[in-house]
C-alpha positions as CSV (number, residue, x, y, z in Angstrom):
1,X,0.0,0.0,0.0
2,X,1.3,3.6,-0.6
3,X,1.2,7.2,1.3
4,X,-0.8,9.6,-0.8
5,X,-1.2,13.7,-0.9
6,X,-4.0,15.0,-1.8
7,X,-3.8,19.1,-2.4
8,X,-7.2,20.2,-2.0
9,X,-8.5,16.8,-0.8
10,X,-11.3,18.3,1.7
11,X,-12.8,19.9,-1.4
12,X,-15.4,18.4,-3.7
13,X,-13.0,16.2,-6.3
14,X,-10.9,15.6,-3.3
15,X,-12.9,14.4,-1.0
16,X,-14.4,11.8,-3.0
17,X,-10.8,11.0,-4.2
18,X,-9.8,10.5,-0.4
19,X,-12.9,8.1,0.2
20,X,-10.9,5.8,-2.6
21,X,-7.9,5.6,-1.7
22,X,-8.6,4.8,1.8
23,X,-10.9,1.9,0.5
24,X,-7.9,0.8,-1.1
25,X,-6.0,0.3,1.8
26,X,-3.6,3.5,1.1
27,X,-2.6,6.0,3.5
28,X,-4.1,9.4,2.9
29,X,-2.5,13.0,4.0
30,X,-4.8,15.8,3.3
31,X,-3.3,19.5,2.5
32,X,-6.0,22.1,2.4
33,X,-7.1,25.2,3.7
34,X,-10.5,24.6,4.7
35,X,-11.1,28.3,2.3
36,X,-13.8,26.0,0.1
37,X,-13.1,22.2,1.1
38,X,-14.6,21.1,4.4
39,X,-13.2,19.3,7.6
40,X,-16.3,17.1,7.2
41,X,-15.8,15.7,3.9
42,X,-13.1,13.8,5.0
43,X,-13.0,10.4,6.2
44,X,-11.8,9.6,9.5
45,X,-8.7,7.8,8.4
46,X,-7.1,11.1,6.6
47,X,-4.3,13.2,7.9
48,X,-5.5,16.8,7.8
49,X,-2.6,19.1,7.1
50,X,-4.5,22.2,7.5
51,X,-2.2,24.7,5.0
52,X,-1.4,27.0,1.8
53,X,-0.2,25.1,-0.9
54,X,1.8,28.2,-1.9
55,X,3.6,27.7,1.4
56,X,7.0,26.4,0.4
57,X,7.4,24.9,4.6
58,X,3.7,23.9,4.5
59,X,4.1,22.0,1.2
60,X,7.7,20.4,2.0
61,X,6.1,19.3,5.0
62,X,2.9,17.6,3.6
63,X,4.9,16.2,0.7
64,X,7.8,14.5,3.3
65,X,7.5,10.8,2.9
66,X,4.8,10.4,0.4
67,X,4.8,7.9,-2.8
68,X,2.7,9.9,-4.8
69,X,0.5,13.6,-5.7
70,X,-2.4,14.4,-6.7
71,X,-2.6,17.9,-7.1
72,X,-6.3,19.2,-6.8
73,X,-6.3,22.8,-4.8
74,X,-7.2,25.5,-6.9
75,X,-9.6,28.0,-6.9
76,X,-11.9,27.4,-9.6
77,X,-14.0,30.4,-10.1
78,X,-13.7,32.4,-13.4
79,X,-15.7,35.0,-11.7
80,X,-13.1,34.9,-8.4
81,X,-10.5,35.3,-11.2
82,X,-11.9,38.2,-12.3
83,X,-12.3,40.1,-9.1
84,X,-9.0,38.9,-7.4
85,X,-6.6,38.1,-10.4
86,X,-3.4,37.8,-8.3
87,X,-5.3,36.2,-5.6
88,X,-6.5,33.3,-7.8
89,X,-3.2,33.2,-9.2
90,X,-1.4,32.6,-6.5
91,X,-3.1,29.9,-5.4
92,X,-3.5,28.2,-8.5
93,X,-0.4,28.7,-10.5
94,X,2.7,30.0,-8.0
95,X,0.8,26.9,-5.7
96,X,1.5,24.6,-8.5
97,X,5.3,25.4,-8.9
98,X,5.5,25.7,-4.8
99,X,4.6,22.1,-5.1
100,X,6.8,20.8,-7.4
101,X,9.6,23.1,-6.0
102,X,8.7,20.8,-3.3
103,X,9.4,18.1,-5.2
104,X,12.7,18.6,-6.8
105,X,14.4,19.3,-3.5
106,X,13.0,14.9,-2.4
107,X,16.2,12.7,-2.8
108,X,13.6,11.0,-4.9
109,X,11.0,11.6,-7.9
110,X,7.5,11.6,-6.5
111,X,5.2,11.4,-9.6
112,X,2.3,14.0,-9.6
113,X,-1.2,13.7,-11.3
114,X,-2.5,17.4,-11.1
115,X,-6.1,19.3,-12.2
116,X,-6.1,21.1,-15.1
117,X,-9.0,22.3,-17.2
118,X,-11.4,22.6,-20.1
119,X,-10.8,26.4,-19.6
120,X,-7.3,26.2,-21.6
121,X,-9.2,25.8,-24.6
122,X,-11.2,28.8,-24.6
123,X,-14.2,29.2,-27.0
124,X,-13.0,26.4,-29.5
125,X,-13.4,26.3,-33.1
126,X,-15.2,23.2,-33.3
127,X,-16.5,19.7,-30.8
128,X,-15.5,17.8,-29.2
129,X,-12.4,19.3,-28.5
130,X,-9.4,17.4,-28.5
131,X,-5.8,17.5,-26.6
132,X,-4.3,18.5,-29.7
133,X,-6.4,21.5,-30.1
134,X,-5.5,24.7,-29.7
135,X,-5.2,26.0,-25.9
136,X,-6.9,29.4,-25.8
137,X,-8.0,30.7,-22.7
138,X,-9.9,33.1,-22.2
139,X,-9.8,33.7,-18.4
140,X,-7.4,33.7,-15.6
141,X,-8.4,30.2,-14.4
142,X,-8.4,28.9,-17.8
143,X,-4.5,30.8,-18.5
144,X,-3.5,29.8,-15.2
145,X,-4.4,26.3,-15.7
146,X,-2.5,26.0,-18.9
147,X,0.1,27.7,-17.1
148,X,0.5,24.6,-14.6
149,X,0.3,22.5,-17.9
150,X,3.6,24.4,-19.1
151,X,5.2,24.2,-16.1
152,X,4.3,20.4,-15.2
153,X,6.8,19.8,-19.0
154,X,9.5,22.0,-17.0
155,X,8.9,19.1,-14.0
156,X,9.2,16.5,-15.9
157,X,12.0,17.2,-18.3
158,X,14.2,19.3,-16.6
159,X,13.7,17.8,-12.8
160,X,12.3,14.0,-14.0
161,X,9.0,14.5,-11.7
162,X,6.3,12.1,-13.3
163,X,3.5,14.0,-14.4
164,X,-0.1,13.9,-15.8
165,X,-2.4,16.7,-16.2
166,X,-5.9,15.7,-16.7
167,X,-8.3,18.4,-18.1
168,X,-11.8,18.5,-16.2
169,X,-14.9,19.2,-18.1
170,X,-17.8,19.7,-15.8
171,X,-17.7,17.6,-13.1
172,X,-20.6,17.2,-11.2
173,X,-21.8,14.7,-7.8
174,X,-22.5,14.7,-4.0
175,X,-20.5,17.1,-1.8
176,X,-20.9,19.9,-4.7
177,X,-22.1,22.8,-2.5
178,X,-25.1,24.3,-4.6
179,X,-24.3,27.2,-2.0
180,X,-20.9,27.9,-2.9
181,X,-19.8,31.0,-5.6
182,X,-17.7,27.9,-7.2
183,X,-20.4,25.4,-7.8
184,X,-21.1,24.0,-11.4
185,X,-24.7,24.5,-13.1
186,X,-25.9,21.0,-11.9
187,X,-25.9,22.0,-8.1
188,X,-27.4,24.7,-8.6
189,X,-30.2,23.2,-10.6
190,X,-30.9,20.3,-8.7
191,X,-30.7,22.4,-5.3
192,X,-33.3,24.6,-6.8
193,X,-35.2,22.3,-8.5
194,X,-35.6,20.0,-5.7
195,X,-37.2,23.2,-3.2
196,X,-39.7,24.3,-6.3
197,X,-37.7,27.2,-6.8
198,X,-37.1,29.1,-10.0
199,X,-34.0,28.8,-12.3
200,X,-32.3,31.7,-14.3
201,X,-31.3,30.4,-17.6
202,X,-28.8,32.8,-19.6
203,X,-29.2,33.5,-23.5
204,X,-31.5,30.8,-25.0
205,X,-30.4,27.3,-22.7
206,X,-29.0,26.4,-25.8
207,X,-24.9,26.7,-24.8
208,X,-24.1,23.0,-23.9
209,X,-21.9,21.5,-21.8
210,X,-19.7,17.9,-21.2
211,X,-21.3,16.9,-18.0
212,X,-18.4,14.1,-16.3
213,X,-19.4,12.5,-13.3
214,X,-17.5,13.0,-10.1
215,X,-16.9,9.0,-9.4
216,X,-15.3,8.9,-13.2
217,X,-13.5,11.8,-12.6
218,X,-11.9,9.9,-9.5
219,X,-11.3,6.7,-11.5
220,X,-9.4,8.8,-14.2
221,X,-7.2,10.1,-11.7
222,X,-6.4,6.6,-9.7
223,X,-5.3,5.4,-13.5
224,X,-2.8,8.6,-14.3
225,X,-1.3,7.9,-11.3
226,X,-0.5,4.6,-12.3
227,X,1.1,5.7,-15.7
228,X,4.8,7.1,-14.4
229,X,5.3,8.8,-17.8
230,X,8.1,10.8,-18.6
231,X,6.6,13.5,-21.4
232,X,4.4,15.5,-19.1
233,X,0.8,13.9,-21.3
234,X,-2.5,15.9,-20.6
235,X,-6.0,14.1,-21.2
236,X,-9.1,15.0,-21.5
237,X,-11.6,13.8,-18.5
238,X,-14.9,13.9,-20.2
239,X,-17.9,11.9,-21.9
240,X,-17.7,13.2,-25.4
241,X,-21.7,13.8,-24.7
242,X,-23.2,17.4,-25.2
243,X,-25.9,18.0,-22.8
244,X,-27.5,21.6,-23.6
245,X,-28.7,24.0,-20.4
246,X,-31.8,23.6,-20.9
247,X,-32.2,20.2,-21.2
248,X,-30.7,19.4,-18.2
249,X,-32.9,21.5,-16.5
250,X,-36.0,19.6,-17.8
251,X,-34.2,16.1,-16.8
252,X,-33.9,17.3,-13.2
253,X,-37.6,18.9,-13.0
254,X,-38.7,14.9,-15.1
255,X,-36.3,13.4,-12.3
256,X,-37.8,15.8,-8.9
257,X,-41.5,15.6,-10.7
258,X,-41.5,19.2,-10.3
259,X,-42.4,21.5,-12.6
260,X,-39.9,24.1,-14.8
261,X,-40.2,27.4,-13.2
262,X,-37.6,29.7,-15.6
263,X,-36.4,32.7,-15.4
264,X,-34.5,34.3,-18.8
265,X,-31.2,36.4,-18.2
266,X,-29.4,38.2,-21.0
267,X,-26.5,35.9,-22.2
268,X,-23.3,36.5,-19.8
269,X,-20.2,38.1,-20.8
270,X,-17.8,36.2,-23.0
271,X,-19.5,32.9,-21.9
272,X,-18.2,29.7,-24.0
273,X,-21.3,28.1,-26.7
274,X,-20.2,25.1,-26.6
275,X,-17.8,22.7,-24.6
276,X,-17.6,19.0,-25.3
277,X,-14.5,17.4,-25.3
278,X,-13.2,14.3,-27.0
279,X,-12.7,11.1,-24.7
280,X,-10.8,9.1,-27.1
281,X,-7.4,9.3,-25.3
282,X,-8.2,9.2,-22.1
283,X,-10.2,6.1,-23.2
284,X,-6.9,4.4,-25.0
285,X,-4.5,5.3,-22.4
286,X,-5.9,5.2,-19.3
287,X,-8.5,2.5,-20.2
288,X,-11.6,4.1,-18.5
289,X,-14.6,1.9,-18.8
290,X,-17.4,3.4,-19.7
291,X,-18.9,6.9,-18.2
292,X,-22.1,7.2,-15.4
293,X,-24.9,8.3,-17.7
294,X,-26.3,11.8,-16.8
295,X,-29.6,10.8,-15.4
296,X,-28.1,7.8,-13.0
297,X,-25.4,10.5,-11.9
298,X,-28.4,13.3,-11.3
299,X,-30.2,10.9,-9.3
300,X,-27.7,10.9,-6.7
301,X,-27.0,14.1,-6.7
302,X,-30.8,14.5,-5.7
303,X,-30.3,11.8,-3.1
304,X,-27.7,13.2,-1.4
305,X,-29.2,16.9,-1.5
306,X,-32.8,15.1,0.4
307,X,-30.5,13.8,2.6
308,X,-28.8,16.5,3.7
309,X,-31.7,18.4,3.9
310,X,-33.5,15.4,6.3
């Protein structure tokens, strides 16, 4: 069995992460903090190092002893990025290098699997969207992220550090805070849906979206960390299925048996039409088996929002 850290792992992805590992019989150290994750998403068994991960002593401390990385702290707001650009930097890019600063100072490599993002691509040409595509990014979270794509090839040629950066689509599952400034559409939705409540829709619904469940996402990463690569790949962690907005707001209401309040909003700023990315490589190389459908994945989502509510 191994020692794993887990950046971020109190968070959403993280959390869920944590609760696999530690069925797996590995040992699990926690870096996080607690800005966004939550004490009480971990399981018992985790180490809680309760830190900055652009602390140089906090991360050389979390990262002493430990087989293996998975880099998941960020924070993933475009809007946050917008308000506090060198806050959101910080944390998300100078964190990354901090970390594997961290790394190239161990007497020995420590392979990393770290969180990137369907924001490097920006508003793409065309979908799916594929690794090869262009990397465009239109916001700080989305530059930052392809930043900590550039600098995971610096790790792994120049210092030998095993890395794989796996691009998120929109990942969605339990423990997703409909609450929270950084929650995806489906939380919201289902939160909302769930009380009766009305939903604002931008534009015409119409702008669609790969929607990855959080239980794949977790499987993808257990697999990259298995690959010890040497050129620094990036994959895609998606379906390859284009779910428009307003669709999945009428699955949820069919799902809840409620009915479809909706509120119309003039389309947002510089939002993205379409994002659906291309599973093939992920599929070849990390030999995912096959993706939670969107209604099974909704349905607990619903679940676990009654429950919490009981």
């Amino acid at each position: 069995m191994s020692t794993y850290l887990v950046t971020g792992g109190a968070g959403f992805i993280g959390s869920h992460l944590c609760d696999a590992l530690i069925a797996s019989g590995d040992t699990v150290r926690v870096l996080d903090d607690l800005s966004t994750g939550l004490r009480s998403n971990l399981p018992p068994a985790a180490t809680l190092i309760q830190g900055d991960v652009a602390d140089p002593a906090a991360v050389a401390a979390a990262i002493a002893g430990v087989d293996g990385c998975f880099h998941l702290a960020a924070i993933a707001s475009v809007e946050k990025g917008v308000t506090d650009w060198l806050g959101t930097h910080h944390a998300n890019l100078t964190g990354t290098i901090t970390l594997f600063d961290a790394i190239r100072r161990q007497d020995r490599p420590i392979p990393v699997v770290y969180a990137s993002s369907a924001a490097v691509y920006g508003d793409a040409a065309h979908v799916p969207i594929a690794e090869t595509d262009p990397c465009r990014p239109l916001s700080a979270y989305g530059a930052d992220k392809y930043g900590c794509e550039l600098h995971a090839r610096v790790a792994s040629h120049v210092h030998r550090i095993p890395t794989v950066g796996l691009r998120f689509f929109n990942v969605y599952g339990p423990r997703q805070d409909p609450k929270s400034p950084y929650s995806g559409v489906i939380s919201i939705f289902c939160q909302r849906i769930a009380a009766a409540g009305s939903l604002k829709i931008f534009g015409d619904g119409q702008q669609t979206r790969d929607f990855i469940y959080v239980a794949d996402v977790v499987r993808a990463l257990l697999a990259a960390m298995a690959l010890r690569p040497a050129d620094a790949p990036v994959f895609n962690v998606c379906t390859g299925t284009a779910t428009s907005v307003e669709a999945l707001a009428r699955l949820i209401a069919d799902l809840t048996g409620h009915s479809l309040d909706v509120e119309t909003a003039p389309p947002r700023a510089a939002e993205i039409r379409h994002s659906v990315g291309a599973p093939n490589l992920a599929n070849s190389i990390l030999g995912l088996p096959q993706r939670v459908k969107l209604r099974t994945g909704l349905a607990d989502v619903l679940a676990w929002i009654n429950g919490s509510a009981a």
